[in-house]
C-alpha positions in Angstrom: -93.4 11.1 13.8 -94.4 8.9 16.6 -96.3 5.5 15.8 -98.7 4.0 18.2 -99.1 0.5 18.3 -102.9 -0.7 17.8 -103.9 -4.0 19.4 -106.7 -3.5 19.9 -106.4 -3.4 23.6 -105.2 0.3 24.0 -106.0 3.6 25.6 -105.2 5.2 22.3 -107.1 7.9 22.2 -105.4 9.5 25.3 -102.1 8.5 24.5 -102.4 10.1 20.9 -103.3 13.2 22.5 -100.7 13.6 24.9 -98.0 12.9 22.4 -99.9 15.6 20.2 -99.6 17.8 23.1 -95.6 17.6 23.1 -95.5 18.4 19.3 -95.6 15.4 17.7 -97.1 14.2 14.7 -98.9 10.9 15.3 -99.4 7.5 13.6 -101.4 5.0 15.2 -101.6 1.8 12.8 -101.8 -2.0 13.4 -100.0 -2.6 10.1 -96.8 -4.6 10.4 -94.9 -2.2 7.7 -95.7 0.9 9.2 -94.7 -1.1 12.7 -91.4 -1.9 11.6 -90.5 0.9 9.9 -91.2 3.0 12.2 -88.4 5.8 14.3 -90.4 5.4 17.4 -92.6 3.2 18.6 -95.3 3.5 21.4 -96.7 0.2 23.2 -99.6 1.1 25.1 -102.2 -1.2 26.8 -105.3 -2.7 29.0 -106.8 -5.8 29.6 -105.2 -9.1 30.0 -101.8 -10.2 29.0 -102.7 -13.1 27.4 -105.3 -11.8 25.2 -102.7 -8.6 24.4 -100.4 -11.5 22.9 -102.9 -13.3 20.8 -103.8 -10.1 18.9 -100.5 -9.3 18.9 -99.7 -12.7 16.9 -102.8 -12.6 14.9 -101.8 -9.3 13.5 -98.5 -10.3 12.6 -96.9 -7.5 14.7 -94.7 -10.2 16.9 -92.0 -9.5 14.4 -91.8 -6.2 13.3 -91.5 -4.6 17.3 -88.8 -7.3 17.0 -87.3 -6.2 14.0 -88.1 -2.5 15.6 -85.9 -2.7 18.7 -83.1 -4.8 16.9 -82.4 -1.8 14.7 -81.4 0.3 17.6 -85.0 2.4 17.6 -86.9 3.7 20.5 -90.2 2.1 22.2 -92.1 3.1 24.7 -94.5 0.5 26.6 -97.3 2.0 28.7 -98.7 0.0 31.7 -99.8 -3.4 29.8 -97.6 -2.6 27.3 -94.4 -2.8 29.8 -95.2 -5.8 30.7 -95.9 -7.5 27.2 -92.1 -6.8 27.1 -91.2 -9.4 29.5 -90.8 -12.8 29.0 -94.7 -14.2 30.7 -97.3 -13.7 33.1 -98.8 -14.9 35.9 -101.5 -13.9 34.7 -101.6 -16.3 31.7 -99.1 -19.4 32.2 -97.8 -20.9 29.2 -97.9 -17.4 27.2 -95.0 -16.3 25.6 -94.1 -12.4 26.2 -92.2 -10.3 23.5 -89.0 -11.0 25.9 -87.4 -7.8 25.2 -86.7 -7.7 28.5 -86.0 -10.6 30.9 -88.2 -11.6 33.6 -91.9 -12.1 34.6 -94.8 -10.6 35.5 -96.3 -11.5 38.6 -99.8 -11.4 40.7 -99.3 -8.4 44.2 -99.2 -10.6 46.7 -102.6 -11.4 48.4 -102.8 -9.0 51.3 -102.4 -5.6 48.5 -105.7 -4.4 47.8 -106.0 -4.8 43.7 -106.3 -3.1 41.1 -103.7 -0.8 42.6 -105.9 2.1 40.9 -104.6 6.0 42.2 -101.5 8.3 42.3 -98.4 7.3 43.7 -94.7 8.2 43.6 -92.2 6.9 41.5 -88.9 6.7 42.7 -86.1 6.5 40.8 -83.3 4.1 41.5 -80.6 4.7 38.9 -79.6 7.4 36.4 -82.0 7.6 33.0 -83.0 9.1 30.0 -86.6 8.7 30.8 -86.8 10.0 34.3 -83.5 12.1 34.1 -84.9 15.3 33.0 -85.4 17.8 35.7 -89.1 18.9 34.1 -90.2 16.1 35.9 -91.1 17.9 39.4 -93.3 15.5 41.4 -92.9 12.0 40.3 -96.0 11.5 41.1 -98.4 9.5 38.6 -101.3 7.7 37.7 -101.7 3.8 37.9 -104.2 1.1 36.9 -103.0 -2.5 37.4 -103.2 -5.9 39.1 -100.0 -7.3 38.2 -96.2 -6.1 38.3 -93.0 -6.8 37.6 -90.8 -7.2 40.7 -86.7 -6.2 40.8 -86.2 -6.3 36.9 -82.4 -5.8 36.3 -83.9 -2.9 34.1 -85.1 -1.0 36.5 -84.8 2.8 36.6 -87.7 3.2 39.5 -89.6 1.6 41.8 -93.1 2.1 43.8 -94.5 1.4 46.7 -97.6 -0.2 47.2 -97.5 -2.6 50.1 -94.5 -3.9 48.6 -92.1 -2.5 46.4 -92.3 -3.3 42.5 -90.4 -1.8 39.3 -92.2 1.3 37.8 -89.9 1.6 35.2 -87.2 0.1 33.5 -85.0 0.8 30.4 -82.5 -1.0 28.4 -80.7 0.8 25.7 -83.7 2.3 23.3 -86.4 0.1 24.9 -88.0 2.4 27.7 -91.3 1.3 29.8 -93.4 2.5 32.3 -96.1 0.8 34.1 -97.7 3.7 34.7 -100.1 6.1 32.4 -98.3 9.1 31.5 -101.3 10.5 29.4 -102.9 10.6 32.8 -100.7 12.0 34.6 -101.1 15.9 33.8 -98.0 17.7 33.5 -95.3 14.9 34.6 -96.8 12.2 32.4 -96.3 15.0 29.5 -93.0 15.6 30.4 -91.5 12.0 30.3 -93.1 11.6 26.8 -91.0 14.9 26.2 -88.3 12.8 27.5 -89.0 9.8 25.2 -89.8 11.9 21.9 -86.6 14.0 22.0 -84.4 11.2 23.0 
């Protein structure tokens, strides 16, 4: 069972689908119990970083992803949801990221035409579960974003967009993407293959 992590502030109905679509049985709950005990978590996301992290802490679900990753168990962060993994934003000062994963989040630099909205290639830059299977053909997927996180000492790929940003990154079981694998046809399906049967 896969559970999907509701915010709020999710494309959850296409996520849930896709993961259906790969065989799995799916839970999506904003209940701290069900968070926690979870075997594998899904983070997805859009909207605002800030506002992601006040539901987040209203709910009471700060913790239990905590709790989550510290027990050795998968998650999976999808476009907002890789970067709530990070320490903060740019986006919102002052706010407080899950800091799974060190770093920030920052604005593309003024001369990238935002929301980087489209396909593009994801290249990968060091060996991974995620990426690593050879069922991913094109590495080509599907973005929607105005922030990124630049040179993350997790990084397992990188784009280009103007300039170069991490993609991807993953650090023992945590695994995101800033991408949106359920809208990314057959290579979005595959890495949540990847992710599932991890």
């Amino acid at each position: 069972m896969i559970t999907v992590v509701d915010y709020g502030m999710g494309n959850l109905r296409n996520v849930r689908r896709a993961l259906e679509h790969v065989g799995q049985e799916v839970l999506v709950t904003n209940l701290a119990a069900e968070i926690e005990h979870a075997e594998r978590l899904v983070l997805p996301g859009v909207g605002a970083f800030g506002e992601a992290i006040r539901r987040i802490d209203d709910l009471g679900l700060r913790r239990p992803l905590l709790r989550h990753v510290d027990a050795g168990k998968p998650l999976l962060g999808i476009c907002l949801g890789m970067q709530l993994l990070f320490e903060h934003s740019e986006e919102n000062p002052g706010v407080k990221g899950l800091g799974l994963l060190k770093g920030a989040v920052v604005r593309f630099p003024g001369f990238v035409k935002v929301p980087h909205i489209g396909w593009n290639d994801v290249l990968s830059t060091q060996q991974s579960t995620l990426l690593g299977k050879t069922s991913i053909s094109s590495r080509c997927f599907y973005f929607v974003h105005s922030f990124c996180v630049m040179d993350s000492a997790e990084e397992i790929a990188s784009t280009d967009y103007g300039v170069t940003f991490t993609s991807a990154v993953e650090k023992d079981k945590v695994m995101a993407v800033q991408f949106h694998p359920e809208k990314s046809q057959s290579d979005g399906l595959a890495l949540l293959k990847n992710f599932v049967e991890r």
